[in-house]
Every structure is written in structure tokens, then in C-alpha cells.
N, C-alpha and C positions, 0 to 999 in steps of 0.2 A: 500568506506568509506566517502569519501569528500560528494557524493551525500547524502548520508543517516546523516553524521554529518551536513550540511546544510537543510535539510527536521527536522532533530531535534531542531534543534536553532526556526526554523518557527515555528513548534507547541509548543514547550515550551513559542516563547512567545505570542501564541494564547491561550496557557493554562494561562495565567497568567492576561493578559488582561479581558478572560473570567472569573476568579475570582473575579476580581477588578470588573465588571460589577456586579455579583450576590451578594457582599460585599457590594457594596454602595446602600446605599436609592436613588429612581427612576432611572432615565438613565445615567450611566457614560458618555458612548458614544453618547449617546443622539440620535440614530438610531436604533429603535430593529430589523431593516432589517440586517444594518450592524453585530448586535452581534448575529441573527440566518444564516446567512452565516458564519463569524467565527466559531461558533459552527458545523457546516457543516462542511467546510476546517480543523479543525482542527483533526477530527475522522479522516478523508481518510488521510491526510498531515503523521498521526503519526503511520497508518496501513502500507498504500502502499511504503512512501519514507521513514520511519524511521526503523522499525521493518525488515522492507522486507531487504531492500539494505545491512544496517550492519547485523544484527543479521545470515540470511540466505546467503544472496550476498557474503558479506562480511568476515566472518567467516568461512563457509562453501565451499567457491570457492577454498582456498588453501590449509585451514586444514584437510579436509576432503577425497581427493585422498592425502593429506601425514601420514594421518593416518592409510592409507590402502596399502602404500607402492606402491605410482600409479605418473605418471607424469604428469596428469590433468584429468582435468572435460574429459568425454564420448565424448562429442559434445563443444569443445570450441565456435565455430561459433554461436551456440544455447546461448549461456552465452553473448556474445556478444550483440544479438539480444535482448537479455532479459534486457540486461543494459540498450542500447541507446534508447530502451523507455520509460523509467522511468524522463527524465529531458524534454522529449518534453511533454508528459505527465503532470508533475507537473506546466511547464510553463502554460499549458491550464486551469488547475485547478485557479490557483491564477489567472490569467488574467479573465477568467469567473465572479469573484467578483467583477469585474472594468466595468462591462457591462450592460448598463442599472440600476435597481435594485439591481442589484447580485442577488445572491441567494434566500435569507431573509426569505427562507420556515422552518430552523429549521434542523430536520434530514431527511425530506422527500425529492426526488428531484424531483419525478416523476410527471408530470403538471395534471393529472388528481387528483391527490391527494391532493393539494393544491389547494389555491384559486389563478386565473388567475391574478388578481391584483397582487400578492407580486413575481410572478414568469415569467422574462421576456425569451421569446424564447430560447433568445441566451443564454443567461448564463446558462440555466440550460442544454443547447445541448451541448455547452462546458464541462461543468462538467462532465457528464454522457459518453461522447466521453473519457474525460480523465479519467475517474472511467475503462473504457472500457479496452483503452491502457493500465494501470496498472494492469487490473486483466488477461489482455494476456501476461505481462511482468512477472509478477507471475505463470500463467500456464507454462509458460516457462522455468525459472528457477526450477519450482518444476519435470518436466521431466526430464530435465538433470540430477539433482538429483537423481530419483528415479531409471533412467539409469544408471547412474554412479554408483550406488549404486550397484545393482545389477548384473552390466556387472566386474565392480574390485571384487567385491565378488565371481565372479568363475574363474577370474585370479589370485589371491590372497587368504587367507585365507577364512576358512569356518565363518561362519555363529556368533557361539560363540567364534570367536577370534576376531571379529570385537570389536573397542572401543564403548565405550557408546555412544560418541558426534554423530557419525557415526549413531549411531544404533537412537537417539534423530534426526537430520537431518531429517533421510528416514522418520521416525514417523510422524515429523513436516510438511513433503510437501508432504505425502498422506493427513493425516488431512487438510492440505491447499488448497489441490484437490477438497476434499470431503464440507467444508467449503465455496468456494466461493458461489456455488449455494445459499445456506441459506445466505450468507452476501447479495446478490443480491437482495433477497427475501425479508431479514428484511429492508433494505434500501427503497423498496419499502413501506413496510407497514409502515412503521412508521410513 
């Protein structure tokens, strides 16, 4: 929760900044590198560290085998693994903007897609390193899940006696399975 309520405080106030820039006549900040990297950081900041950590992480790590009458997650170890790289992770992300240019490409990260000027090596190998680690830190978590899910469902109750949230979870981290590829993808195109 700490990680994911601090990953919220950051984007809320990258969202808010971001307003104040599209609110005021010409450059708040007076950099459009600087407000196409926030624009950047602040999609993956409010995907990977905010959404992921509380709503899933967060929620789901205790409620979830006590809603199924379980004394944890399948794979503690696996939950573990999935946390601690979420903060090296986010480190790399936010420090990447401090490098060089920063990002200053918008939503795209990928260097053939942008023009070589606004996108220096490093930040954007940083970025995509930390885009990386988060979406292994998410694969992770969503295995557990889907594990747990299913391995407390034939030690415990069938199928329709499971609660919703239970039944919302598994829903959630197959779609999140199925989902990264195409976030990958759009991240690319854009």
C-alpha cells in the first residue's frame, strides 16, 4: 500500500501539473520536452505503481485466500519477487527524466519512432528497462493469482461458491495476461 499510495501522490501530481500546462496560454513550464516526459511518466507511474500495487497487490494479496478460507497466496516467494521490483523499477523510471533530455517524445518511447533529437540513449533505455521490470513484476503477480486461484478452488469450495471479488481478481490478471502484449504494442505505436 505505501508503494502504490506514493506511486499515487506522483501521478496525481503529474496530472495536475499536466492540466495547468494544457489550461494556460503557451508554456507553463516553459519546456515541451519536460511536459512530453511527464505526459509519459505519468501513464506508466498511474498503470504500473498505482493501480497494480493497491488495487491488485494490495487488496488481493490478503483478501483474497481469506475469502476462500486459505492461509496465503500459492507461492508466497513469487509475491515477494513481484513487490521488490516494483520500487527499483519506479526509481529507474523517474530518474530516466533527469538524463540528458529526458524523455520529451510524448507517448512513444521507442527511438526509431521518434526523432533522434528529443530522444537521448539513456533515458529512454532506462525507461523501457523500467517499463520491462514492471511488466515482469505484473506477470508475476498475475500467476500467483491465477495459481492461487485455482489450486484454493480444489482445496476449498467449488467454483459457484467462490465470492465475486475472487471471481473479479482471476477475471482481472487473465485480462492483464492477455493485455500486456497490446499495451507493449500500443506504447510502441503511438
Amino acid at each position: 500500500f505505501i508503494l502504490g499510495i506514493s506511486g499515487g501522490v506522483v501521478g496525481m501530481s503529474m496530472s495536475s501539473l499536466i492540466r495547468f500546462e494544457l489550461m494556460g496560454v503557451g508554456d507553463v513550464m516553459g519546456n515541451p520536452l519536460m511536459f512530453n516526459s511527464m505526459t509519459t511518466f505519468h501513464a506508466f507511474i498511474m498503470i504500473f505503481f498505482f493501480i497494480m500495487p493497491v488495487m491488485v497487490g494490495g487488496f488481493g494479496n490478503w483478501l483474497m485466500p481469506m475469502m476462500v478460507n486459505s492461509v496465503d497466496m500459492i507461492f508466497p516467494r513469487l509475491n515477494n519477487m513481484s513487490f521488490w521490483l516494483l520500487p527499483f523499477s519506479f526509481f529507474l523510471m523517474i530518474s530516466s527524466g533527469f538524463l540528458g533530455e529526458g524523455l520529451g517524445v510524448g507517448w512513444t518511447l521507442y527511438p526509431p519512432l521518434t526523432n533522434y533529437m528529443f530522444s537521448t540513449s539513456q533515458s529512454v533505455d532506462l525507461c523501457i528497462f523500467s517499463l520491462h521490470m514492471a511488466g515482469v513484476s505484473s506477470i508475476l503477480g498475475a500467476i500467483n493469482f491465477i495459481c492461487s486461484f485455482l489450486q484454493l478452488n480444489f482445496l476449498g469450495p467449488s467454483f459457484d461458491l467462490i465470492p465475486l471479488f475472487s471471481w473479479s481478481v482471476f477475471l482481472t490478471t487473465i485480462l492483464l495476461l492477455l493485455a500486456l502484449p497490446v499495451l507493449a504494442g500500443g506504447i510502441t505505436m503511438l
